[in-house]
ModelCIF file with pLDDT and N, C-alpha, C, O atoms, coordinates in Angstrom:
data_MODEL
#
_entry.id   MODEL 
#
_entity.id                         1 
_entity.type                       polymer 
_entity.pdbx_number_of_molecules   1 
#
_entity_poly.entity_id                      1 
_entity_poly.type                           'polypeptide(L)' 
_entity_poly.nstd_linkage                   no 
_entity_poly.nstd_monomer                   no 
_entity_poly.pdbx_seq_one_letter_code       
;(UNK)(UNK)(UNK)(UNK)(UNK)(UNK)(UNK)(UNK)(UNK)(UNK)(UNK)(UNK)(UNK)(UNK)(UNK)(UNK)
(UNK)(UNK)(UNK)(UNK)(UNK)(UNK)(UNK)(UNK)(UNK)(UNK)(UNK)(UNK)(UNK)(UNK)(UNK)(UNK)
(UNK)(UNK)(UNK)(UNK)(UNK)(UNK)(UNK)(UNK)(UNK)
;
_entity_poly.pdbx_seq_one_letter_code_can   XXXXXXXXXXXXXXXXXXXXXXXXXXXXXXXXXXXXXXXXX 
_entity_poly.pdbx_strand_id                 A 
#
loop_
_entity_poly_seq.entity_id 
_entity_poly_seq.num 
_entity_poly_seq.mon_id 
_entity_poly_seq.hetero 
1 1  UNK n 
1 2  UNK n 
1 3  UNK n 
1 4  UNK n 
1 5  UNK n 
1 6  UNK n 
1 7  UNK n 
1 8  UNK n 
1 9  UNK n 
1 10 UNK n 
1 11 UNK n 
1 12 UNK n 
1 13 UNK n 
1 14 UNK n 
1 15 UNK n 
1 16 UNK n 
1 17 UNK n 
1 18 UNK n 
1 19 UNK n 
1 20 UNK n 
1 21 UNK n 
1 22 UNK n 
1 23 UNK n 
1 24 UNK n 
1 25 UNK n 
1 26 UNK n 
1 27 UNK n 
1 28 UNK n 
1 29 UNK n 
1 30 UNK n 
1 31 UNK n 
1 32 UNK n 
1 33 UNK n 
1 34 UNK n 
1 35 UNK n 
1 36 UNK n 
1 37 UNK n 
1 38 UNK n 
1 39 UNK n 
1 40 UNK n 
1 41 UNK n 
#
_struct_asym.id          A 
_struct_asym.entity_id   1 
#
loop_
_ma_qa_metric.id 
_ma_qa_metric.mode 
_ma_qa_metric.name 
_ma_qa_metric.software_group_id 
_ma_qa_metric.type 
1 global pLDDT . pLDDT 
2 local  pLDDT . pLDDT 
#
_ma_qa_metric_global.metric_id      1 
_ma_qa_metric_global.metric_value   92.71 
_ma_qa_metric_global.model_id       1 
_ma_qa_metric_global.ordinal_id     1 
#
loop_
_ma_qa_metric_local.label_asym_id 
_ma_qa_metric_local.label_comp_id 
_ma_qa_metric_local.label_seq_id 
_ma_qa_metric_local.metric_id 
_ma_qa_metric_local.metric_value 
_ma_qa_metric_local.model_id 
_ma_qa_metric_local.ordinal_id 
A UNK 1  2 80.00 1 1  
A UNK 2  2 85.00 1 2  
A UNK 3  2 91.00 1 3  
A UNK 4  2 92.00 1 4  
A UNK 5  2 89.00 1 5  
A UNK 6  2 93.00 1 6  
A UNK 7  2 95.00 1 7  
A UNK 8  2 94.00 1 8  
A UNK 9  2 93.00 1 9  
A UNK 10 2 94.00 1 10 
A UNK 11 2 97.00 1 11 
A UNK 12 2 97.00 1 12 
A UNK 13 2 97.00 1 13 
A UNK 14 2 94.00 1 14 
A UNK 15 2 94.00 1 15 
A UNK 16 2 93.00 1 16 
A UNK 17 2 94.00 1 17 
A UNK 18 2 93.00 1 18 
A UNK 19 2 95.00 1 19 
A UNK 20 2 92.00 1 20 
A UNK 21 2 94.00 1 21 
A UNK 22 2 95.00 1 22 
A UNK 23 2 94.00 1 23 
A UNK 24 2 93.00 1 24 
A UNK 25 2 95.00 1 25 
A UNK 26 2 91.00 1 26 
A UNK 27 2 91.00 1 27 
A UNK 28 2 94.00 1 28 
A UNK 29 2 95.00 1 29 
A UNK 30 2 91.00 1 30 
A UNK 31 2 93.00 1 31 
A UNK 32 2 96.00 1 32 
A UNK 33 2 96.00 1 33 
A UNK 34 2 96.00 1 34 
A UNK 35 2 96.00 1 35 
A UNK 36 2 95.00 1 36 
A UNK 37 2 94.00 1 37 
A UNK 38 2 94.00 1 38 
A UNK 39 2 92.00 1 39 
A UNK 40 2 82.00 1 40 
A UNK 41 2 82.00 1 41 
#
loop_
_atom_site.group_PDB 
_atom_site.id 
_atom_site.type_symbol 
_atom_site.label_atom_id 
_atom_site.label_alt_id 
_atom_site.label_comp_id 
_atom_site.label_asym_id 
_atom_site.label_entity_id 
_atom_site.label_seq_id 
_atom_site.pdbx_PDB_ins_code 
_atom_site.Cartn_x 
_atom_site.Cartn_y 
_atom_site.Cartn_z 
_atom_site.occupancy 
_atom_site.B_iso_or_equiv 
_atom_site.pdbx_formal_charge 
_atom_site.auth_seq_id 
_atom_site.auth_comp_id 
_atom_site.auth_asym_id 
_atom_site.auth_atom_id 
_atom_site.pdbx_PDB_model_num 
ATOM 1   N N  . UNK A 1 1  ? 15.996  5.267  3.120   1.00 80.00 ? 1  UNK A N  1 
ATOM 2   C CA . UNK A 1 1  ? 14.773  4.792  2.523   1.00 80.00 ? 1  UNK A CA 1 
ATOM 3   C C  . UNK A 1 1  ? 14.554  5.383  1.135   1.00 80.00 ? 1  UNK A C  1 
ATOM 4   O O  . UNK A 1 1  ? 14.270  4.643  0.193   1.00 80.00 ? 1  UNK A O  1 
ATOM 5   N N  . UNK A 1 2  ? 14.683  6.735  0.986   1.00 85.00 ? 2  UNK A N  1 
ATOM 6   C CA . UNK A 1 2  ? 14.538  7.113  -0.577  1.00 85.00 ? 2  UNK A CA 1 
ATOM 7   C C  . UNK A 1 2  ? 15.505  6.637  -1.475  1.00 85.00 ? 2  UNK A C  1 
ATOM 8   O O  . UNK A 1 2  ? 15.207  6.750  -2.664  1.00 85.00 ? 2  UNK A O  1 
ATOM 9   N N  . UNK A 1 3  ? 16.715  6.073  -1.171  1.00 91.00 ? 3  UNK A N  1 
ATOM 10  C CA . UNK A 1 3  ? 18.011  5.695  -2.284  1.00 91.00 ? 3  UNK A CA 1 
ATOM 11  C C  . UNK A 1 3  ? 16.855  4.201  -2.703  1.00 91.00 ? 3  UNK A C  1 
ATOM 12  O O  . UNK A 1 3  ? 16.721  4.104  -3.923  1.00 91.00 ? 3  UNK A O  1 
ATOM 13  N N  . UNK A 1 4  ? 16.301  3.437  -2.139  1.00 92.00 ? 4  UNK A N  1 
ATOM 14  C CA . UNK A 1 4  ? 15.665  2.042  -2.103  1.00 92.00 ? 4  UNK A CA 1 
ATOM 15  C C  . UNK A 1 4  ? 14.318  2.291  -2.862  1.00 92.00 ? 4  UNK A C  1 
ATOM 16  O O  . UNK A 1 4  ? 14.191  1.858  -4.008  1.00 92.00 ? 4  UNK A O  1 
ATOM 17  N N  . UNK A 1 5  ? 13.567  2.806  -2.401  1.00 89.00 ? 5  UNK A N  1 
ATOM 18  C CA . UNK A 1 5  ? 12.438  3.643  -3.182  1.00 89.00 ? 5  UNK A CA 1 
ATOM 19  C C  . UNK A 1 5  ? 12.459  4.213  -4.497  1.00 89.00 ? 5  UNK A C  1 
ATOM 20  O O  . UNK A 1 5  ? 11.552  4.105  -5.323  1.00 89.00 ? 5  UNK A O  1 
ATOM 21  N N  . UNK A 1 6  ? 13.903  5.029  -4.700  1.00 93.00 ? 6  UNK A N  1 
ATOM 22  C CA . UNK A 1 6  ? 14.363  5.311  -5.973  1.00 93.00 ? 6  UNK A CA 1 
ATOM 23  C C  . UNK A 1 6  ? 14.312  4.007  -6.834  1.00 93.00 ? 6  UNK A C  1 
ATOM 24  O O  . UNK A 1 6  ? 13.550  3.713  -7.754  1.00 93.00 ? 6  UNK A O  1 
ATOM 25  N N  . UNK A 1 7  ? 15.598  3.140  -6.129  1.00 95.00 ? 7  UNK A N  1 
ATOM 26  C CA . UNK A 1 7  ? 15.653  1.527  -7.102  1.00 95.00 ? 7  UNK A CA 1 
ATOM 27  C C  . UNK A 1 7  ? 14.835  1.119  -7.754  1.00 95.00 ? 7  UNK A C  1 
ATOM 28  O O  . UNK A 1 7  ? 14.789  0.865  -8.958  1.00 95.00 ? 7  UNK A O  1 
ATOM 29  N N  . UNK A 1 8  ? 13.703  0.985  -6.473  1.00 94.00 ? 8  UNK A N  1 
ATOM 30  C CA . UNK A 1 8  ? 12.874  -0.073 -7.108  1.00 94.00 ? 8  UNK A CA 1 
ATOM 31  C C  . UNK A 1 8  ? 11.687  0.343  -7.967  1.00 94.00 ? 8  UNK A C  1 
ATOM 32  O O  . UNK A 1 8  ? 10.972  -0.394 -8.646  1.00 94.00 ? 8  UNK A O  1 
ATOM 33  N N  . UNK A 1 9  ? 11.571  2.351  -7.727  1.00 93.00 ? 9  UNK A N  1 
ATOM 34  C CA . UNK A 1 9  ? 10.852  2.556  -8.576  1.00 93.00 ? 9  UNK A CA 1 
ATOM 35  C C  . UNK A 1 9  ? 11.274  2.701  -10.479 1.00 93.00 ? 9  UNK A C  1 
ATOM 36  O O  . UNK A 1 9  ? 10.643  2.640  -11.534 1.00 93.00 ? 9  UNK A O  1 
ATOM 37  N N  . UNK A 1 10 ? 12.844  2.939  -10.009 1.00 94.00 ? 10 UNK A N  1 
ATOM 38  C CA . UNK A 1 10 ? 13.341  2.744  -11.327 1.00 94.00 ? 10 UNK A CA 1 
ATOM 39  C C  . UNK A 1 10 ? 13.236  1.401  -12.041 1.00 94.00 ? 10 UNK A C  1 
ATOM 40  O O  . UNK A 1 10 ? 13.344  1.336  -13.266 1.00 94.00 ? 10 UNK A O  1 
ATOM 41  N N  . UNK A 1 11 ? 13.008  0.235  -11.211 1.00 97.00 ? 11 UNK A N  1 
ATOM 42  C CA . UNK A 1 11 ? 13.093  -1.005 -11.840 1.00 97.00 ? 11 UNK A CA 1 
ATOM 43  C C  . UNK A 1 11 ? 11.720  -1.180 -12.265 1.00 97.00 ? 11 UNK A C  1 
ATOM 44  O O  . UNK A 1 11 ? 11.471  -2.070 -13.077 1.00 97.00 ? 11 UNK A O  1 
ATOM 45  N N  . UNK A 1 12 ? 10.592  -0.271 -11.714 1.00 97.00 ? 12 UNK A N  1 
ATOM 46  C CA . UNK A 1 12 ? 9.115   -0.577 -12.411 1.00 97.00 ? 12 UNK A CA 1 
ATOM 47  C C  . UNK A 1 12 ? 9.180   0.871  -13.187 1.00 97.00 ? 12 UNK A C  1 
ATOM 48  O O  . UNK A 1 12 ? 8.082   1.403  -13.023 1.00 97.00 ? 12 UNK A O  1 
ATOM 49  N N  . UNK A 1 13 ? 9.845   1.521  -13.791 1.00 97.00 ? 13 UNK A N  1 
ATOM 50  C CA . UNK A 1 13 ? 9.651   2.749  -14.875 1.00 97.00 ? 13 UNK A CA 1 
ATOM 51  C C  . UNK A 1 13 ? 8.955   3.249  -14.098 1.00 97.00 ? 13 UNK A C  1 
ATOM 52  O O  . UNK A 1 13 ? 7.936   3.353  -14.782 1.00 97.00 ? 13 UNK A O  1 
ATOM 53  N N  . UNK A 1 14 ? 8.682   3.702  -13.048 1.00 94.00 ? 14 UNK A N  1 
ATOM 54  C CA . UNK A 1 14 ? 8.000   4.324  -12.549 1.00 94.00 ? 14 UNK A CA 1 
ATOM 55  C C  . UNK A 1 14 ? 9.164   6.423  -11.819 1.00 94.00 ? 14 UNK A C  1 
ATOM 56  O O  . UNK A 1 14 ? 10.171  6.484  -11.113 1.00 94.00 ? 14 UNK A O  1 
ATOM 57  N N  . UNK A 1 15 ? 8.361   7.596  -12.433 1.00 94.00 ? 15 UNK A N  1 
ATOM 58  C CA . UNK A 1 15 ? 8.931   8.548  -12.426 1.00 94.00 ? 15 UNK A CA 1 
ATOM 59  C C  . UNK A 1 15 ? 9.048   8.723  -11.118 1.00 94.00 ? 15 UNK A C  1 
ATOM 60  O O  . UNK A 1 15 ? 8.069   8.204  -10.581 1.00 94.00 ? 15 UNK A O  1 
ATOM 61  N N  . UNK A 1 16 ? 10.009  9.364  -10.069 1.00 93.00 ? 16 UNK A N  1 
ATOM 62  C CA . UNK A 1 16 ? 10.022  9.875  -8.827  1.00 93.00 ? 16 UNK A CA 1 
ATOM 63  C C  . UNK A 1 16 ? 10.751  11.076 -8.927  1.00 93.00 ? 16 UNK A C  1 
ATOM 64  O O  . UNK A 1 16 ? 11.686  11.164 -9.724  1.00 93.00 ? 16 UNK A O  1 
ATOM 65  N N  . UNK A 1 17 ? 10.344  12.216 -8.035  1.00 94.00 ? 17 UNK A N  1 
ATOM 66  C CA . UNK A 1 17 ? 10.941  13.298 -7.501  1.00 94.00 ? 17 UNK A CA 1 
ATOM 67  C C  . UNK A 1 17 ? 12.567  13.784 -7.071  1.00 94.00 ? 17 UNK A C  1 
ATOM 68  O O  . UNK A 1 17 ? 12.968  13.620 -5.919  1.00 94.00 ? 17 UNK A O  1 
ATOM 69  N N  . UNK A 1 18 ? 13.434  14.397 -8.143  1.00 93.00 ? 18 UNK A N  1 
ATOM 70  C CA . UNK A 1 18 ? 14.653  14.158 -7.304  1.00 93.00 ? 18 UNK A CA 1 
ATOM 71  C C  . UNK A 1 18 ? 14.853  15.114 -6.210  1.00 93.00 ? 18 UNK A C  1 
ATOM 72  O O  . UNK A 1 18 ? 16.049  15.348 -6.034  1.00 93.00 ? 18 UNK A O  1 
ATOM 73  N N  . UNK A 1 19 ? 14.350  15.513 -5.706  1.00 95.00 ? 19 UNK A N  1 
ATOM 74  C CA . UNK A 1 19 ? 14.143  16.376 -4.801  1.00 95.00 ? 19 UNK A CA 1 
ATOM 75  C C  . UNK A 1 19 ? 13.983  15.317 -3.389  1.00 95.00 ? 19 UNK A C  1 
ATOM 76  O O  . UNK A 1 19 ? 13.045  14.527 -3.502  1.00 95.00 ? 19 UNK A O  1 
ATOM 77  N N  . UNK A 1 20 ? 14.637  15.232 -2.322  1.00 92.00 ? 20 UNK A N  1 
ATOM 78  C CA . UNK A 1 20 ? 14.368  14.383 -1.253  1.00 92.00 ? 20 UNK A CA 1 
ATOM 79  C C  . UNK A 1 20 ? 13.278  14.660 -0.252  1.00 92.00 ? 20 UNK A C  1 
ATOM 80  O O  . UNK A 1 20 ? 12.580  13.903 0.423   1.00 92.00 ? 20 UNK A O  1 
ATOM 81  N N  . UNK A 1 21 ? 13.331  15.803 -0.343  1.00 94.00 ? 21 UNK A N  1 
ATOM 82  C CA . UNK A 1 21 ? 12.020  16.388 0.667   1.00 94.00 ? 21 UNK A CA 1 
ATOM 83  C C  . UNK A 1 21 ? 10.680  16.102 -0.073  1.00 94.00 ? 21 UNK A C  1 
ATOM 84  O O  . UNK A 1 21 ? 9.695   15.703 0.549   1.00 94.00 ? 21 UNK A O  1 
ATOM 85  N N  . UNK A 1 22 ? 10.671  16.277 -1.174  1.00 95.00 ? 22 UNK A N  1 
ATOM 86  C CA . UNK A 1 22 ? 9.655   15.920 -2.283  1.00 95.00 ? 22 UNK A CA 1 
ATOM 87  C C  . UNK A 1 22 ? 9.067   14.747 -2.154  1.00 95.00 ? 22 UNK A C  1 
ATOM 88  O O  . UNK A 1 22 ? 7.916   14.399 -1.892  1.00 95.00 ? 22 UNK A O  1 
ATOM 89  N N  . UNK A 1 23 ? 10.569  13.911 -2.500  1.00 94.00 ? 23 UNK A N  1 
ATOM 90  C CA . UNK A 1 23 ? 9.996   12.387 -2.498  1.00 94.00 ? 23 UNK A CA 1 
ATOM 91  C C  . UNK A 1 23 ? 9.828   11.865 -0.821  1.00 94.00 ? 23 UNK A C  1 
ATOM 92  O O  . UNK A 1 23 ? 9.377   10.761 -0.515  1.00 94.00 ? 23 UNK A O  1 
ATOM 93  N N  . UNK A 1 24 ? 10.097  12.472 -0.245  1.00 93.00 ? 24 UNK A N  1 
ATOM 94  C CA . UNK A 1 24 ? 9.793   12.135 1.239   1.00 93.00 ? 24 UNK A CA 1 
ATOM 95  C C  . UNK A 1 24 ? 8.358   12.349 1.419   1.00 93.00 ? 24 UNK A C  1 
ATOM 96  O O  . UNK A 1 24 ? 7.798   11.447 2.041   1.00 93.00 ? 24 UNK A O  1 
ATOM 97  N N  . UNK A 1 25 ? 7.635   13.306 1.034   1.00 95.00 ? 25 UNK A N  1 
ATOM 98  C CA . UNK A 1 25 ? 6.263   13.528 0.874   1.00 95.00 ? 25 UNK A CA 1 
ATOM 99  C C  . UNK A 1 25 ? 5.381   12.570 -0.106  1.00 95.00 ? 25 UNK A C  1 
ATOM 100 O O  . UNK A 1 25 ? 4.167   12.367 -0.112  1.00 95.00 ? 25 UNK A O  1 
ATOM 101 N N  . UNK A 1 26 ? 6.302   12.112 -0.836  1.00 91.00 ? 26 UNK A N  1 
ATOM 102 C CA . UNK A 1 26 ? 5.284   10.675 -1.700  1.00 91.00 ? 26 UNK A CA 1 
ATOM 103 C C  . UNK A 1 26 ? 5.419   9.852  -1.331  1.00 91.00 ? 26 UNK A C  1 
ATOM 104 O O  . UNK A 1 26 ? 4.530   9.071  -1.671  1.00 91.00 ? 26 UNK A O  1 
ATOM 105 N N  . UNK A 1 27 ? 6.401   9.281  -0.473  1.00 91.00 ? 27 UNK A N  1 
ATOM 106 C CA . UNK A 1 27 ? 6.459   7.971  0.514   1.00 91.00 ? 27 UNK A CA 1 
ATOM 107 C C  . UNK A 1 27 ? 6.134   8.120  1.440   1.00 91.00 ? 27 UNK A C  1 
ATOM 108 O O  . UNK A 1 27 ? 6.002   6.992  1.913   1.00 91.00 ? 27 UNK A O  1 
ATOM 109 N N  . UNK A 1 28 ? 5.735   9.183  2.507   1.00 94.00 ? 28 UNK A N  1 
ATOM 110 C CA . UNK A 1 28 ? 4.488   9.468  3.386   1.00 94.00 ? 28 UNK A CA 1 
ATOM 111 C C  . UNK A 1 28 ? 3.047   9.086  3.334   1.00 94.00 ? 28 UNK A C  1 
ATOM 112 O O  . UNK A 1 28 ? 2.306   8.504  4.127   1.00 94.00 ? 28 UNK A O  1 
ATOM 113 N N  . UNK A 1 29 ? 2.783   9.942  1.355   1.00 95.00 ? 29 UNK A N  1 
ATOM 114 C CA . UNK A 1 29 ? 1.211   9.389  1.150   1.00 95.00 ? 29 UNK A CA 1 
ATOM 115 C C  . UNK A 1 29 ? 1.549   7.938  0.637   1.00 95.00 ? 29 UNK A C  1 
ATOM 116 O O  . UNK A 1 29 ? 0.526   7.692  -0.002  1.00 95.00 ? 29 UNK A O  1 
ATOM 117 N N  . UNK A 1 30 ? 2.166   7.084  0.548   1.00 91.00 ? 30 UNK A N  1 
ATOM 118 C CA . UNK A 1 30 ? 2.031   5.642  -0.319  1.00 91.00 ? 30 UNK A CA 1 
ATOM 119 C C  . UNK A 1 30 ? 1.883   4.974  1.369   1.00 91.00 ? 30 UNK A C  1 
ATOM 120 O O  . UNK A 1 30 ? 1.019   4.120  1.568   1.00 91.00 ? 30 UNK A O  1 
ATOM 121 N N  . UNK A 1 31 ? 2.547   5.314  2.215   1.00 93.00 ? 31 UNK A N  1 
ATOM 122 C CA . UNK A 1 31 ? 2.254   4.823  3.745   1.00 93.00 ? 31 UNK A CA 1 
ATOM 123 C C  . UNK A 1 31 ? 1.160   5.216  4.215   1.00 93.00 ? 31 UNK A C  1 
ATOM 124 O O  . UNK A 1 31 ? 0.600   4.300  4.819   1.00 93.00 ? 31 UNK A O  1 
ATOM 125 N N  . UNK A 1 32 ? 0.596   6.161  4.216   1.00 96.00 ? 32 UNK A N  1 
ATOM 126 C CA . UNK A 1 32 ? -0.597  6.860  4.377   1.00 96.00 ? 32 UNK A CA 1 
ATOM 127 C C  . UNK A 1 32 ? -2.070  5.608  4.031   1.00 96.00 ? 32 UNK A C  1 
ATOM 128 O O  . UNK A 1 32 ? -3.034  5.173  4.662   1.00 96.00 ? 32 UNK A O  1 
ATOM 129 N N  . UNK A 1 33 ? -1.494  5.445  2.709   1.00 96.00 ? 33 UNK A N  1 
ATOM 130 C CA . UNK A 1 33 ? -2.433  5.041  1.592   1.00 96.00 ? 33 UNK A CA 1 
ATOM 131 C C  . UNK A 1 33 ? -2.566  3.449  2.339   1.00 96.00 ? 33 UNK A C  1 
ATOM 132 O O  . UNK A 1 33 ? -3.575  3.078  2.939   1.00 96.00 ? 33 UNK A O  1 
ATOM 133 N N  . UNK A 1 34 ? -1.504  2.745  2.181   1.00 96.00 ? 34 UNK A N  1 
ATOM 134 C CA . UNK A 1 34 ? -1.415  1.437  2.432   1.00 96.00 ? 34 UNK A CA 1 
ATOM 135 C C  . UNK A 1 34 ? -1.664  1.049  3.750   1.00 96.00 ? 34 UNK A C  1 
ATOM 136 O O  . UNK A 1 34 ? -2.012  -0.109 3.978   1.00 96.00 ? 34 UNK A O  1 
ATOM 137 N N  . UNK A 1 35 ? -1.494  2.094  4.899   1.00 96.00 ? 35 UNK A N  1 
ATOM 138 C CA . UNK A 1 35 ? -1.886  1.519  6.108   1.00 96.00 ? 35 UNK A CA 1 
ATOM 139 C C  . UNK A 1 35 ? -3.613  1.925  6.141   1.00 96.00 ? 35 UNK A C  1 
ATOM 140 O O  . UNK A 1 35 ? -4.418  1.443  6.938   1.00 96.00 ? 35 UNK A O  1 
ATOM 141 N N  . UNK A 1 36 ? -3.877  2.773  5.232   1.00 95.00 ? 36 UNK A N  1 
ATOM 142 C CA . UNK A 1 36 ? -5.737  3.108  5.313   1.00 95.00 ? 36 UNK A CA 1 
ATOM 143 C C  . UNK A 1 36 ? -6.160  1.755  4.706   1.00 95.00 ? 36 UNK A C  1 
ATOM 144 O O  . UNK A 1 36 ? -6.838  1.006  5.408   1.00 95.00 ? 36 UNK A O  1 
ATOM 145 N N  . UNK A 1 37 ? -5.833  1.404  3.527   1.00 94.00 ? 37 UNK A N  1 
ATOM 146 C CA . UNK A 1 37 ? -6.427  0.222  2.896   1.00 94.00 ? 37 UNK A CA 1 
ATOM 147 C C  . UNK A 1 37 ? -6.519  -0.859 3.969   1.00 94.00 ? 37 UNK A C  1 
ATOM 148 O O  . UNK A 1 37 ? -7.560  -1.247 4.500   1.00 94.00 ? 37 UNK A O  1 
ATOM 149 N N  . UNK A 1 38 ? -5.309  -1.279 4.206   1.00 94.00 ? 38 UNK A N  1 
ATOM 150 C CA . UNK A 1 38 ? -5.397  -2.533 5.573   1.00 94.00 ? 38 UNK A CA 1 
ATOM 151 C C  . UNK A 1 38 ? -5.736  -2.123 6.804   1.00 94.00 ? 38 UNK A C  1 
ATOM 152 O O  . UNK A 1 38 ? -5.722  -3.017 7.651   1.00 94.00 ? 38 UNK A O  1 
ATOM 153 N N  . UNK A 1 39 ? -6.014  -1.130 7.141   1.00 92.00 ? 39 UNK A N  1 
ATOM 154 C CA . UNK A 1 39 ? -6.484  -1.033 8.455   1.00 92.00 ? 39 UNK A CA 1 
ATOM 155 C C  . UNK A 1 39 ? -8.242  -0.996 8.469   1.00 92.00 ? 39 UNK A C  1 
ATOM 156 O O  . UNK A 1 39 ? -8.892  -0.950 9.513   1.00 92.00 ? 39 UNK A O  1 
ATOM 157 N N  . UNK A 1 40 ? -8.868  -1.027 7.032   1.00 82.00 ? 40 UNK A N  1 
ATOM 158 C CA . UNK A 1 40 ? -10.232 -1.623 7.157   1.00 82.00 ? 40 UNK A CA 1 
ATOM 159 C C  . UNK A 1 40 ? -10.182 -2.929 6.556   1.00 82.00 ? 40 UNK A C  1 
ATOM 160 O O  . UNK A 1 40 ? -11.213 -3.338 6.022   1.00 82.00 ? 40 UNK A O  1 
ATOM 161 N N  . UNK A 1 41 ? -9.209  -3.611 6.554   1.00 82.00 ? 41 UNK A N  1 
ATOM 162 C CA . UNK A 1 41 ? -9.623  -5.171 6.367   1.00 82.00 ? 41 UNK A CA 1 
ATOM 163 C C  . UNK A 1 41 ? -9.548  -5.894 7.718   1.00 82.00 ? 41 UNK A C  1 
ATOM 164 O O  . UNK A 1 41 ? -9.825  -7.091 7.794   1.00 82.00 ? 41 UNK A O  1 
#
């Protein structure tokens, strides 16, 4: 999941963590985030 996450954040310029444990902790909160938003709609 982070090699894919990397991609596609590289394809929106977007900076990520090269650290895997790191970025494992920012794709935790972006899941975090996205299942709070839809789980009050």
């Amino acid at each position: 999941m982070t090699m894919s996450y990397r991609e596609v954040a590289a394809a929106l310029g977007l900076d990520v963590p090269s650290d895997d444990d790191d970025l494992r902790d920012v794709l935790d909160a972006d899941v975090q985030q996205v299942h709070s938003y839809w789980h009050r709609r």
